[in-house]
C-alpha positions in Angstrom: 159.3 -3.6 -89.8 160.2 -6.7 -87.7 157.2 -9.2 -87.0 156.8 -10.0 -83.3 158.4 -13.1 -82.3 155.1 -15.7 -80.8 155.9 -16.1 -77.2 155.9 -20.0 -77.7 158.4 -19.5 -80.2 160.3 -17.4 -77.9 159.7 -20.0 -75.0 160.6 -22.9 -77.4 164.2 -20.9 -78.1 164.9 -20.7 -74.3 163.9 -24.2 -73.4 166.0 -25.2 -76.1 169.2 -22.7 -75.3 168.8 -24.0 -71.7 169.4 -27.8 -73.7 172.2 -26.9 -75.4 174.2 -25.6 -72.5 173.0 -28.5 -70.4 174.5 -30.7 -73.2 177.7 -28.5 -73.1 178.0 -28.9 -69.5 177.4 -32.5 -69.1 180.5 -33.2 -72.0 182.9 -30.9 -70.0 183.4 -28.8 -73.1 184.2 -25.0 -72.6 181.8 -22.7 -74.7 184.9 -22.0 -76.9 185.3 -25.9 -77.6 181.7 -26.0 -78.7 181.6 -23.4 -81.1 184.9 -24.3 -82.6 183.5 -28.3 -83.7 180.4 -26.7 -84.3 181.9 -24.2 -87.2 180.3 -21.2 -85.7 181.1 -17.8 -83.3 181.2 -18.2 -79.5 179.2 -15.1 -79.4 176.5 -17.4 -81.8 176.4 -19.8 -79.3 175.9 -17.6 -76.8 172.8 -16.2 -78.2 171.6 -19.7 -78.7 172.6 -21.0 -75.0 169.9 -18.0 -74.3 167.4 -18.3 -75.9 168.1 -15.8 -79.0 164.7 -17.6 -81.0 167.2 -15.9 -84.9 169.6 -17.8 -84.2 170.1 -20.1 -88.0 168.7 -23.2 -87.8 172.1 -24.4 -89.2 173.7 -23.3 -86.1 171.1 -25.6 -83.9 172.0 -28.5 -86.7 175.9 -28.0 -86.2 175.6 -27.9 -82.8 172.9 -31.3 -82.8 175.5 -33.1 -84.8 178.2 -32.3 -82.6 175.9 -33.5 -79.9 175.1 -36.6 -82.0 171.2 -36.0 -81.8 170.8 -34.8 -85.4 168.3 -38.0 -86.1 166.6 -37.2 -83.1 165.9 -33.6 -84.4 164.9 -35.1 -88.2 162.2 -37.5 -86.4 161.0 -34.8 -84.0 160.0 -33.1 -87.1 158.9 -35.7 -89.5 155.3 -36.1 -89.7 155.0 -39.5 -90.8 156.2 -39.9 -87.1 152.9 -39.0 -85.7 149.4 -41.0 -85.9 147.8 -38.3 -88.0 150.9 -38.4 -90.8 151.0 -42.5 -90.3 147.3 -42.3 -91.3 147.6 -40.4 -94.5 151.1 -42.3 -95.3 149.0 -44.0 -97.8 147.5 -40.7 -99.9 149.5 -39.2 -102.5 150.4 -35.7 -101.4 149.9 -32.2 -103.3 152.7 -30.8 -104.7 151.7 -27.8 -103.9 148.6 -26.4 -101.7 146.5 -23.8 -103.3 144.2 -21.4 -101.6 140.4 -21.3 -102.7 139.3 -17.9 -103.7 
């Protein structure tokens, strides 16, 4: 049985398929063009133009690089970024995180 997609994940997907086809537009590339530097289907970049939130996260990489704003993505994400990451910079993390019974 599939798990229900959060709607804020779903919302994420479309604001973020509404991006990429911004993107697209803006360098006068044809969906076709995109896919092809991208390495992926033009039917896969359909799905993520709307909003499909299973699309691969390799596709949304390929399609970041093409766009140049791969670093953008890697800092977006990296919590040493944010205050609360800056302010434990200094503690050695766990290598793994264990649940108390």
């Amino acid at each position: 049985m599939k798990r229900a997609i959060p709607f804020r994940t779903r919302q994420a997907a479309k604001e973020i398929g509404q991006s990429i086809g911004d993107w697209r537009r803006m360098q006068n590339l044809k969906s076709e063009e995109l896919a092809d530097m991208a390495g992926v289907s033009r039917s896969t970049l359909s799905r993520l133009e709307n909003g499909d939130p299973s699309v691969s996260l390799a596709t949304l990489l390929n399609i970041c690089n093409v766009f140049a704003v791969m670093d953008r993505v890697i800092d977006a994400v990296d919590p040493y970024e944010t205050d609360y990451g800056r302010a434990r910079a200094s503690q050695e993390l766990p290598q793994r995180v264990r649940r108390a019974r």
